[in-house]
LOVO-376692 format. One record per atom (N, C-alpha, C): residue number from 1; residue in one letter; atom name; x, y, z. Coordinates in nm, 4 decimals. Layout:
BEGIN
{r NUM,'A','CA',{X,Y,Z}}
...
END
This chain:
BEGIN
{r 1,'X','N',{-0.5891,1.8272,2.7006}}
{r 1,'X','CA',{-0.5638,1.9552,2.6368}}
{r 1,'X','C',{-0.6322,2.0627,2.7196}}
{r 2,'X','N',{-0.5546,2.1755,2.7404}}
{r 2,'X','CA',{-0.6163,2.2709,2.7955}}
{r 2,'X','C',{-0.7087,2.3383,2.7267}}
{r 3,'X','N',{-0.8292,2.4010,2.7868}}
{r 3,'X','CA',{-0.9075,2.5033,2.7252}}
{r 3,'X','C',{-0.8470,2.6028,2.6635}}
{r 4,'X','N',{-0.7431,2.6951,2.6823}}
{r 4,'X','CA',{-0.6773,2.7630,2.6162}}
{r 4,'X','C',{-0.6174,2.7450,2.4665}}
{r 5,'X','N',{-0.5568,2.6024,2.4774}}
{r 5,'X','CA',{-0.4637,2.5228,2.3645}}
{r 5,'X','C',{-0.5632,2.4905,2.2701}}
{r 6,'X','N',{-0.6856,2.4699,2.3418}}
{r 6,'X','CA',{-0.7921,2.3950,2.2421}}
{r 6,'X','C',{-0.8637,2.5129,2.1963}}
{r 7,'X','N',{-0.8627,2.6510,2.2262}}
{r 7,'X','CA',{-0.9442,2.7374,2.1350}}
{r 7,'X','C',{-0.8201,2.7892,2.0279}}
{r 8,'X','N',{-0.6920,2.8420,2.0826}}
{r 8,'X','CA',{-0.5330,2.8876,1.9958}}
{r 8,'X','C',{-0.5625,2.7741,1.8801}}
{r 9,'X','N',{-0.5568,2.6521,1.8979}}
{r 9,'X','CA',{-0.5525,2.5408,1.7809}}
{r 9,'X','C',{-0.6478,2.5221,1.6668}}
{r 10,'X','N',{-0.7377,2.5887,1.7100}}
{r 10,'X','CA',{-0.8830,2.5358,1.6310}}
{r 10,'X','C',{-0.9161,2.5355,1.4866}}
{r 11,'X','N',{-0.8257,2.6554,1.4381}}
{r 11,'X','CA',{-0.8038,2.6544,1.2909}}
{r 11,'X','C',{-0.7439,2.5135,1.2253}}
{r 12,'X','N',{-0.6418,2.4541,1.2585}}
{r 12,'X','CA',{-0.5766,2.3942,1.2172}}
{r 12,'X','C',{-0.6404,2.2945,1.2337}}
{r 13,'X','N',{-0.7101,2.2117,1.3593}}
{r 13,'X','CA',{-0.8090,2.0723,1.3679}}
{r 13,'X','C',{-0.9021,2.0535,1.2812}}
{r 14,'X','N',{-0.9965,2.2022,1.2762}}
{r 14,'X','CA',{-1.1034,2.2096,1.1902}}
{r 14,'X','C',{-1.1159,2.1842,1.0717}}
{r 15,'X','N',{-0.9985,2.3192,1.0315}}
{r 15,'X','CA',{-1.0418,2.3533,0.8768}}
{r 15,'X','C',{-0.8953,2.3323,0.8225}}
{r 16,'X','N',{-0.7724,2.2864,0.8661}}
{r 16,'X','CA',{-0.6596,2.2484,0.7741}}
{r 16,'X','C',{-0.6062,2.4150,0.7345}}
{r 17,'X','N',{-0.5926,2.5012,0.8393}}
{r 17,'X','CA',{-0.5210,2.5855,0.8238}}
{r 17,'X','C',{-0.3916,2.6001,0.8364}}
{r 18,'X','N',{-0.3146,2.5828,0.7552}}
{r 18,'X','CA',{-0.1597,2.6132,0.7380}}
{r 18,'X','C',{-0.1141,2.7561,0.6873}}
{r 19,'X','N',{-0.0022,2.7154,0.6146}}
{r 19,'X','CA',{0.0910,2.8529,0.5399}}
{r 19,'X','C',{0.1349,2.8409,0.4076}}
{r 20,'X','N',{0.1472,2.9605,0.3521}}
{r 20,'X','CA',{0.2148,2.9323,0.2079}}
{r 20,'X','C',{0.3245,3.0082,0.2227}}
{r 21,'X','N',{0.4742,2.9890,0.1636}}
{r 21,'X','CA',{0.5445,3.0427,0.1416}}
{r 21,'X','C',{0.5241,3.1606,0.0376}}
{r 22,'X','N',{0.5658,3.2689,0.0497}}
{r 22,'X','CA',{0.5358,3.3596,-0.0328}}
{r 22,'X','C',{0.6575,3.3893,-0.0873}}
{r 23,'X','N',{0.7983,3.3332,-0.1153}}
{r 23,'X','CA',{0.8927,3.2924,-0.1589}}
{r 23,'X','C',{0.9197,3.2110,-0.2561}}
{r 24,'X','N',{0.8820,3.0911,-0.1745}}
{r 24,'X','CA',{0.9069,2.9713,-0.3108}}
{r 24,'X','C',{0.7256,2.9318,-0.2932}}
{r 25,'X','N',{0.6154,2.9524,-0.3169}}
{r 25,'X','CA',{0.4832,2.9135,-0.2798}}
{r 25,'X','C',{0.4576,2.7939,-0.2333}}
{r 26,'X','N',{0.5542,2.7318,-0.1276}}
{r 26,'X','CA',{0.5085,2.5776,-0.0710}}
{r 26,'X','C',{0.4232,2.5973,0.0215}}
{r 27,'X','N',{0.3309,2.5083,0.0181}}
{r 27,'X','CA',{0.2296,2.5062,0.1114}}
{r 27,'X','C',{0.2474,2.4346,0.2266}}
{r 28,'X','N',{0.2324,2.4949,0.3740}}
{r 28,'X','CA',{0.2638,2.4225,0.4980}}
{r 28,'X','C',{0.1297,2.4046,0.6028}}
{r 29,'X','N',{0.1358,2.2287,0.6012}}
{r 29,'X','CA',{0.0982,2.2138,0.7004}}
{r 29,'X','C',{0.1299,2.1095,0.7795}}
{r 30,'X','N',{0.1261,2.1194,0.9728}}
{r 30,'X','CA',{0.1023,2.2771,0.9961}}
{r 30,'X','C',{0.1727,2.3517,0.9820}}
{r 31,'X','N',{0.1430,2.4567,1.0782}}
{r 31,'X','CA',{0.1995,2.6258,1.0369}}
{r 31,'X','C',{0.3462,2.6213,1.0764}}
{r 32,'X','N',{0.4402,2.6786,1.0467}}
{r 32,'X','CA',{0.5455,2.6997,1.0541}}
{r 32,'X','C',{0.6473,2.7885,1.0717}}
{r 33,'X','N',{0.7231,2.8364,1.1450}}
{r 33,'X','CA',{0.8071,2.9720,1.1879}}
{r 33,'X','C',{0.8529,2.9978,1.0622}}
{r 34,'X','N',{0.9211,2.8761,1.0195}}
{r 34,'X','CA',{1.0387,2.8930,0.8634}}
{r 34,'X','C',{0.9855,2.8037,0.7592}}
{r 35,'X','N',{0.9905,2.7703,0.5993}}
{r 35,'X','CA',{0.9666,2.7247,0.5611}}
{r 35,'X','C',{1.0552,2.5937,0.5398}}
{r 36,'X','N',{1.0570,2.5174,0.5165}}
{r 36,'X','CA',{1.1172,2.3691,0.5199}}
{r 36,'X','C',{1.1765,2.3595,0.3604}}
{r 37,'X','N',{1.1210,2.4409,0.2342}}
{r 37,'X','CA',{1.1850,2.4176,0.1233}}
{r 37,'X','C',{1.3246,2.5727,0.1270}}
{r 38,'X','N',{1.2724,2.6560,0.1711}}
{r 38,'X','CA',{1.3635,2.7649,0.1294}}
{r 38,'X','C',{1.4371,2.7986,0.2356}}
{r 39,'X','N',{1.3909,2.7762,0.3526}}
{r 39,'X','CA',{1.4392,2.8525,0.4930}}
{r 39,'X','C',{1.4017,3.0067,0.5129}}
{r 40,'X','N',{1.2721,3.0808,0.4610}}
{r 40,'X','CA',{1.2284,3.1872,0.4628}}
{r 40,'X','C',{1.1397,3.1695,0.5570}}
{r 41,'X','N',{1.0824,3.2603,0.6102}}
{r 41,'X','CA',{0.9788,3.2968,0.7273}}
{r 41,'X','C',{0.8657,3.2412,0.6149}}
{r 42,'X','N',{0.7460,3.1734,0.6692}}
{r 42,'X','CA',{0.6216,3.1828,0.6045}}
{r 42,'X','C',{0.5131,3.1790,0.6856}}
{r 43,'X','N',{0.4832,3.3076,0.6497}}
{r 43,'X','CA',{0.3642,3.3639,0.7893}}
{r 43,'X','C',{0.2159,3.3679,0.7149}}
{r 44,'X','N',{0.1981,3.3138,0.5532}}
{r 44,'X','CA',{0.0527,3.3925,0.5172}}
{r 44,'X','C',{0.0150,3.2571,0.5419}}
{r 45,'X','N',{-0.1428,3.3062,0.6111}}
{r 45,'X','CA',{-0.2636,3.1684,0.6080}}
{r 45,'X','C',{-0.2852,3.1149,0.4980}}
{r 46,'X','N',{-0.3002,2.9898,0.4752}}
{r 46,'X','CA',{-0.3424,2.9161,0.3555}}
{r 46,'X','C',{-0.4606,2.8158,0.4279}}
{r 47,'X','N',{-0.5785,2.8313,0.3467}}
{r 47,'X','CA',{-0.6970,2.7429,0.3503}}
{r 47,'X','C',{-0.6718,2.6188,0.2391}}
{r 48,'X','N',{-0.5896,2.4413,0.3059}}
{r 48,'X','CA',{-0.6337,2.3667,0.2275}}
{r 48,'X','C',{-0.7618,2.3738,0.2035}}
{r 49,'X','N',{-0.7774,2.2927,0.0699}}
{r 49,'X','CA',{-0.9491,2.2188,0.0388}}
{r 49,'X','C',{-1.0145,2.1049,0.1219}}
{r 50,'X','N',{-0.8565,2.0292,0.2180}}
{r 50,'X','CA',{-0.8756,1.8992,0.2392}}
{r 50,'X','C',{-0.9284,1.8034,0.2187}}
{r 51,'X','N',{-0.9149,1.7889,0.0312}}
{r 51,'X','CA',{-0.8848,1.6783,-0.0389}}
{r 51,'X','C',{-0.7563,1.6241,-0.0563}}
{r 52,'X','N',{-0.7644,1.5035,-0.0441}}
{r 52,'X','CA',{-0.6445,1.4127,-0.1397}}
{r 52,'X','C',{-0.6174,1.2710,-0.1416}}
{r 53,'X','N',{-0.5149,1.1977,-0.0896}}
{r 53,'X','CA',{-0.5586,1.0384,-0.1063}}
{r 53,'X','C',{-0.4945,0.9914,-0.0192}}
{r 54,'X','N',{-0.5119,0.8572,0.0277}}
{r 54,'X','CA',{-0.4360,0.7396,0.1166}}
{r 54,'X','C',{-0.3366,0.7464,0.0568}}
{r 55,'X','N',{-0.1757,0.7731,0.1382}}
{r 55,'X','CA',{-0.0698,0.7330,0.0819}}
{r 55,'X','C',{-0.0095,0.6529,0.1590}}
{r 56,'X','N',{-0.0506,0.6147,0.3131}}
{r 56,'X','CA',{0.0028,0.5094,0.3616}}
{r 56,'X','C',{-0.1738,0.4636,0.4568}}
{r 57,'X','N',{-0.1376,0.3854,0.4999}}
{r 57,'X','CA',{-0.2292,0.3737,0.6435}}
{r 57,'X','C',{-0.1813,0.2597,0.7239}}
{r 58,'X','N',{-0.2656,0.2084,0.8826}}
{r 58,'X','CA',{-0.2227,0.1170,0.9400}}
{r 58,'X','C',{-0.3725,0.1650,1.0316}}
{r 59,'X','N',{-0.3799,0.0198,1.0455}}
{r 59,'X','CA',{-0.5083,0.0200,1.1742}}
{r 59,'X','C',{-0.4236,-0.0234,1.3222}}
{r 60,'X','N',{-0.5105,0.0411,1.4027}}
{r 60,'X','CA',{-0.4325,0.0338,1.5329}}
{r 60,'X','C',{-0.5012,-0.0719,1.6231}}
{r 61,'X','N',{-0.5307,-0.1809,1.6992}}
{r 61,'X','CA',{-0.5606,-0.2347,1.7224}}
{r 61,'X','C',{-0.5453,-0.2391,1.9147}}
{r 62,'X','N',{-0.4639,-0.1907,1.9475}}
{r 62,'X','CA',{-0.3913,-0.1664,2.0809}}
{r 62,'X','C',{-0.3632,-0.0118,2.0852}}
{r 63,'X','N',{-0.4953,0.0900,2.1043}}
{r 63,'X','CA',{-0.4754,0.1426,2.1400}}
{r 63,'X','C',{-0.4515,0.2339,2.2867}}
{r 64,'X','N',{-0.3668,0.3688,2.2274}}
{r 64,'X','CA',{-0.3365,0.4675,2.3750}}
{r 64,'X','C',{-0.4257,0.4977,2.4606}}
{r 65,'X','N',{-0.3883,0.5264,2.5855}}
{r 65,'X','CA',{-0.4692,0.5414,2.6975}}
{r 65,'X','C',{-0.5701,0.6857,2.6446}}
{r 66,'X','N',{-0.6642,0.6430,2.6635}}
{r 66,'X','CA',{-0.7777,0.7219,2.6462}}
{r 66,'X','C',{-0.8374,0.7030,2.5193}}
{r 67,'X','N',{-0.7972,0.6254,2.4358}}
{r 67,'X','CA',{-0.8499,0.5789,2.2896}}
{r 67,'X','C',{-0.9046,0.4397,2.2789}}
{r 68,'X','N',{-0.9036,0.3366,2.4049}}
{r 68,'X','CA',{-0.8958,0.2640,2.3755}}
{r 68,'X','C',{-1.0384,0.2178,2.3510}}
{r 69,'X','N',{-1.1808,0.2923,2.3910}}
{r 69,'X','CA',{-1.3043,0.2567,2.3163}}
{r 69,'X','C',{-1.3252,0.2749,2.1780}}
{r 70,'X','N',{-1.1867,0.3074,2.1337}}
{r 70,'X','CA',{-1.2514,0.3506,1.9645}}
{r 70,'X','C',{-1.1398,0.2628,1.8894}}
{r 71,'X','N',{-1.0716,0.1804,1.9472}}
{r 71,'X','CA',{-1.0070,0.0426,1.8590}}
{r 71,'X','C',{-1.0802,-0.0506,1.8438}}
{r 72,'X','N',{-1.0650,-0.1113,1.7353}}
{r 72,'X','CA',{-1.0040,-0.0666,1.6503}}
{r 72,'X','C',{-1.0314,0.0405,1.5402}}
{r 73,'X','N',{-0.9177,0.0923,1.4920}}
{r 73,'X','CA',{-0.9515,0.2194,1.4142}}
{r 73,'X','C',{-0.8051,0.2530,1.2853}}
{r 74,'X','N',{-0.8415,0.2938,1.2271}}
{r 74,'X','CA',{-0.7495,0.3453,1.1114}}
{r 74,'X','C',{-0.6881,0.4634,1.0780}}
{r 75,'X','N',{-0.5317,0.4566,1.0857}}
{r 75,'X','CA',{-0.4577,0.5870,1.0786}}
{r 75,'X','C',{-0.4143,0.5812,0.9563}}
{r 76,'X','N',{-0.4179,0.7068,0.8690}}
{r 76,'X','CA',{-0.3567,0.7117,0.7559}}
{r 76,'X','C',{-0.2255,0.8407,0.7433}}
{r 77,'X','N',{-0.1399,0.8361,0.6300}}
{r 77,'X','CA',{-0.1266,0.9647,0.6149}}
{r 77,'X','C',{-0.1757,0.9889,0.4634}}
{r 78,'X','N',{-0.2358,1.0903,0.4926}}
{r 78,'X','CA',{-0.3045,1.1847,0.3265}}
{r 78,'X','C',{-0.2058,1.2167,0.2998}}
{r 79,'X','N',{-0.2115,1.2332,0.1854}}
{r 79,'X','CA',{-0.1417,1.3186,0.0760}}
{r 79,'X','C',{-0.2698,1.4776,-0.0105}}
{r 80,'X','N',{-0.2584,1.5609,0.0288}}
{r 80,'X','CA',{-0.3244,1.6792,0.0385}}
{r 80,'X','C',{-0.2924,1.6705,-0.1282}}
{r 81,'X','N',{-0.4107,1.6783,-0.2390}}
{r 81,'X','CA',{-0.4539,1.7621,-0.3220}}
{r 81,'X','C',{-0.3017,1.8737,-0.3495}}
{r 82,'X','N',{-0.2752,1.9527,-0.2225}}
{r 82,'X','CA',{-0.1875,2.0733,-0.2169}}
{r 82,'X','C',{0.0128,2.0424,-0.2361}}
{r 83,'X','N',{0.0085,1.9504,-0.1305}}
{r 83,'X','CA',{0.1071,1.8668,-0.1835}}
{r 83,'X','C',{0.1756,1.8004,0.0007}}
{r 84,'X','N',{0.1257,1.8575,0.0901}}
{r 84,'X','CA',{0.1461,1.8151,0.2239}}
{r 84,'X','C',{0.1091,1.7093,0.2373}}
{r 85,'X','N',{0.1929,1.6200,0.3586}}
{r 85,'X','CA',{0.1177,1.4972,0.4174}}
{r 85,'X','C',{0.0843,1.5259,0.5524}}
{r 86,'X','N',{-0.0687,1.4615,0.5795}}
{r 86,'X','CA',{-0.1206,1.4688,0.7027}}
{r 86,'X','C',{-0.1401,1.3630,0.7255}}
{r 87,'X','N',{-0.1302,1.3599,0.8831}}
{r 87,'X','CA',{-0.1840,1.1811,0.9318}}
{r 87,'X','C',{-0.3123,1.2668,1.0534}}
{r 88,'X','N',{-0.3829,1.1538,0.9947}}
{r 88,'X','CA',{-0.5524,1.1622,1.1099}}
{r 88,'X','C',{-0.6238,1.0247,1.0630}}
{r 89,'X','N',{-0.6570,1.0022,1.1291}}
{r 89,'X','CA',{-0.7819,0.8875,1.1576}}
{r 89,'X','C',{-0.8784,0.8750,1.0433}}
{r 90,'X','N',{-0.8888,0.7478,0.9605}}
{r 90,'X','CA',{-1.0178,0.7477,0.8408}}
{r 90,'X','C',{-1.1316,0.7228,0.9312}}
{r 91,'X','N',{-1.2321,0.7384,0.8729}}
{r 91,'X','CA',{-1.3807,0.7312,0.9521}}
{r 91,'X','C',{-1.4724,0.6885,0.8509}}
{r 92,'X','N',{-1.6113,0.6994,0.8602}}
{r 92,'X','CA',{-1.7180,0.6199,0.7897}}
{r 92,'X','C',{-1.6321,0.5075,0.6741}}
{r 93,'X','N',{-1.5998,0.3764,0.7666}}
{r 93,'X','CA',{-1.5727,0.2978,0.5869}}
{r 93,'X','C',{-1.4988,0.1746,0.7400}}
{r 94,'X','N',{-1.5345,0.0661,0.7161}}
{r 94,'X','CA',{-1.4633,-0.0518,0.7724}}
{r 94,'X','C',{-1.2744,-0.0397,0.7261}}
{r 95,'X','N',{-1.2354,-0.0982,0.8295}}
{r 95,'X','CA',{-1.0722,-0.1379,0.8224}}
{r 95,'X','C',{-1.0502,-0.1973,0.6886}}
{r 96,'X','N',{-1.1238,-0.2638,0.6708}}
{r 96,'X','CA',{-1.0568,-0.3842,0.5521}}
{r 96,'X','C',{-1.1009,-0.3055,0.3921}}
{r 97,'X','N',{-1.1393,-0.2223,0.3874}}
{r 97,'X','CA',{-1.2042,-0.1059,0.3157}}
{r 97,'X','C',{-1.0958,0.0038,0.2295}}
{r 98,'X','N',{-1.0203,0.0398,0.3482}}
{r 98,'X','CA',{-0.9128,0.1272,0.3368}}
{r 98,'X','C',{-0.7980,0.0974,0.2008}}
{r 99,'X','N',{-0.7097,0.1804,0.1189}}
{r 99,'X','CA',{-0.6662,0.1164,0.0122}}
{r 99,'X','C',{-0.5695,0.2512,-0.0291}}
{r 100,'X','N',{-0.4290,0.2124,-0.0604}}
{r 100,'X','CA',{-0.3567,0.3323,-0.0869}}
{r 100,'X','C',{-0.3963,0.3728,-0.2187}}
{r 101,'X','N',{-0.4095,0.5153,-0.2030}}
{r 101,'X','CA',{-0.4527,0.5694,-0.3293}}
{r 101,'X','C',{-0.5918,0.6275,-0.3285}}
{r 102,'X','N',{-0.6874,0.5425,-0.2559}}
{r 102,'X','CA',{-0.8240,0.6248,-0.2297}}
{r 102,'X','C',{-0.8625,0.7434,-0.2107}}
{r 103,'X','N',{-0.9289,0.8075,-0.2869}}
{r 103,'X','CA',{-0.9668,0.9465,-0.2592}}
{r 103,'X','C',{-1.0486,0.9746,-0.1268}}
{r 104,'X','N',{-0.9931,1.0450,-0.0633}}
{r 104,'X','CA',{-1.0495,1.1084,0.0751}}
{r 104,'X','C',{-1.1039,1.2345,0.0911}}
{r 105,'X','N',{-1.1753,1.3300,0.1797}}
{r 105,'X','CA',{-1.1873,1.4331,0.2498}}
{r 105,'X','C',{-1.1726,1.4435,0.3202}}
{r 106,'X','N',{-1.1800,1.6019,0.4022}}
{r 106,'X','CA',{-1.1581,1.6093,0.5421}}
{r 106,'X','C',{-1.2907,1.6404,0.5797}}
{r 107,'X','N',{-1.3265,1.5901,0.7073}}
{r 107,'X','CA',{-1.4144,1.6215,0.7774}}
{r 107,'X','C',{-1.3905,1.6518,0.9291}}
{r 108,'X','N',{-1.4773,1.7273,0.9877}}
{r 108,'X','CA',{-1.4643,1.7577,1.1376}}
{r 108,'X','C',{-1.5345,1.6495,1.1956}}
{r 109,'X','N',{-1.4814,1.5659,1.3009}}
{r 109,'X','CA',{-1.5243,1.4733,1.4023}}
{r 109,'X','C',{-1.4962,1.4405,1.5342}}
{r 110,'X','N',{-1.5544,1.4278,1.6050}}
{r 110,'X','CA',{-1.5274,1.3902,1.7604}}
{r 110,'X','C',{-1.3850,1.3260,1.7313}}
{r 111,'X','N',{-1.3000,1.3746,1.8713}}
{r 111,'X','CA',{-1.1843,1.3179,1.8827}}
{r 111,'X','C',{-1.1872,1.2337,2.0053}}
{r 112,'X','N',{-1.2205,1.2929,2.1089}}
{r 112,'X','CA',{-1.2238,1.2455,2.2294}}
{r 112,'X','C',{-1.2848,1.3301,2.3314}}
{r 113,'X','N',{-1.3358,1.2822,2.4498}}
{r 113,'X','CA',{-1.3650,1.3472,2.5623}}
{r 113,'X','C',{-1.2265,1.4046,2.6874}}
{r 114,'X','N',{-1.2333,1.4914,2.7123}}
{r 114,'X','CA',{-1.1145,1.5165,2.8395}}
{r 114,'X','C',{-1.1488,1.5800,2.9124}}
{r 115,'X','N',{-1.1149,1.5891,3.0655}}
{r 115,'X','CA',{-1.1365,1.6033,3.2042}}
{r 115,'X','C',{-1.2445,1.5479,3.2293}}
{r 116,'X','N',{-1.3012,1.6261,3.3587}}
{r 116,'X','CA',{-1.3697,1.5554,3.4674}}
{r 116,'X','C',{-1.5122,1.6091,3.3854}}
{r 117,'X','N',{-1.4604,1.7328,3.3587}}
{r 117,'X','CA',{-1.6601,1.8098,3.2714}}
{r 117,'X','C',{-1.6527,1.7550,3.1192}}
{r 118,'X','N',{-1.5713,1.6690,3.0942}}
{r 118,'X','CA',{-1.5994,1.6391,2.9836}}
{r 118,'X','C',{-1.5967,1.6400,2.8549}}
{r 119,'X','N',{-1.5298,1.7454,2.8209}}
{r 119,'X','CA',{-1.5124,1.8436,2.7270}}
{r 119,'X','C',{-1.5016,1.7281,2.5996}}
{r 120,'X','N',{-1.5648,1.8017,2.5114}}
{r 120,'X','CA',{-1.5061,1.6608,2.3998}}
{r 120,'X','C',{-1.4616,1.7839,2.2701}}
{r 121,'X','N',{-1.3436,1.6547,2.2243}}
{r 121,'X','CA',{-1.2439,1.7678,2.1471}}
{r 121,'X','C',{-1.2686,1.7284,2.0199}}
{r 122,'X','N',{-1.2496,1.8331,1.9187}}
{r 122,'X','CA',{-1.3136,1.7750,1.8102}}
{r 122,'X','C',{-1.1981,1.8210,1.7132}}
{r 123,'X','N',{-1.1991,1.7641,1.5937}}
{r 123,'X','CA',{-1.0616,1.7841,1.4944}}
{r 123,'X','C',{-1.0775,1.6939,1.3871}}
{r 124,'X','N',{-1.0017,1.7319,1.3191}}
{r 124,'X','CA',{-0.9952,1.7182,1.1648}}
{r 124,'X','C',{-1.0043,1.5188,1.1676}}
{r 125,'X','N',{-1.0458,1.4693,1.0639}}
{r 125,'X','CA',{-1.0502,1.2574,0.9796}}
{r 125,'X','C',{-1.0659,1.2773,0.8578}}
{r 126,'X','N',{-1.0642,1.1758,0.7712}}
{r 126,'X','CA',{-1.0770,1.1912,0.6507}}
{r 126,'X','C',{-1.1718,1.0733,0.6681}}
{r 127,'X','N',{-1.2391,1.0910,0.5054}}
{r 127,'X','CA',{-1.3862,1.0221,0.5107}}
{r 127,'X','C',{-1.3649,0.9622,0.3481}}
{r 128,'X','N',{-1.3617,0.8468,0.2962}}
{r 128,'X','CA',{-1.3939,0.8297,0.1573}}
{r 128,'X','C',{-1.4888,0.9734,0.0824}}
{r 129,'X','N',{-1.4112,0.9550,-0.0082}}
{r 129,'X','CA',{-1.4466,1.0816,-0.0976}}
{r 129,'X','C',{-1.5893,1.0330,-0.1553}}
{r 130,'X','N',{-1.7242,1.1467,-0.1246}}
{r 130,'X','CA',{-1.8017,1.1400,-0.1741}}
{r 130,'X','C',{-1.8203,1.1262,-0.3322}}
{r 131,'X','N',{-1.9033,1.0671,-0.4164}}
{r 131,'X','CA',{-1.9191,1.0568,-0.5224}}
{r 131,'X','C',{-1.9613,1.2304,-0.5792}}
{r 132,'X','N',{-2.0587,1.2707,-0.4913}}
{r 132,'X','CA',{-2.0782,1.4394,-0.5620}}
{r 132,'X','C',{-2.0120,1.5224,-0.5073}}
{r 133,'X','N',{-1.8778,1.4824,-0.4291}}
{r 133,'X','CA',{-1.7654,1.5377,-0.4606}}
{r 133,'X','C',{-1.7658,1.6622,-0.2432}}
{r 134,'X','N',{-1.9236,1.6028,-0.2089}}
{r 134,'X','CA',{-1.9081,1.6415,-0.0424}}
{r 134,'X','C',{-1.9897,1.7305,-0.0267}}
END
């Protein structure tokens, strides 16, 4: 990823910045030229909470070039509290752990390192949902 791409993006890795329709109020993420329920422009920022739950997952075992010190590891897609699905990586909790339906958060975590200086990129996982709630 370029330095450029990686500062333009940062809302969205971090903090789960999408859009709301201000039409029909669907919430998008990510961001979107048009909305996907109405076909209206939807340009206002929306701050998920990034809560919600396992609605699918799969652990990867063979992973892509440049991932492959962090297999094995677990991909899910959330189901957002809001009503979006996201897919990112679960973290703190073993493979065999994982369970559709589990309550999750989002958290910010190392993604990876890239180029020669190193850069390490950081972006949105979900984490078992704390008991006092994070």
């Amino acid at each position: 990823m370029e330095t450029p791409t990686y500062w333009r993006s940062q809302k969205q890795r971090h903090s789960l910045v999408g859009e709301i329709c201000e039409r029909c109020g669907a919430r998008l993420f990510p961001p979107r030229d048009v909305c996907p329920e109405c076909q209206e422009p939807a340009y206002e920022p929306y701050t998920f909470k990034g809560r919600g739950e396992v609605y699918s997952y799969s652990t990867v075992y063979q992973a892509p070039e440049g991932y492959e010190e962090y297999a094995p590891y677990t991909v899910a897609l959330i189901k957002l509290e809001e009503g979006p699905l996201v897919t990112a990586q679960l973290t703190d909790l073993d493979s065999d752990e994982a369970y559709i339906g589990m309550p999750v958060e989002m958290v910010t975590r190392k993604l990876r390192e890239e180029g020669e200086e190193g850069m390490i990129v950081y972006g949105y996982k979900f984490r078992p949902l704390l008991e006092s709630g994070g």
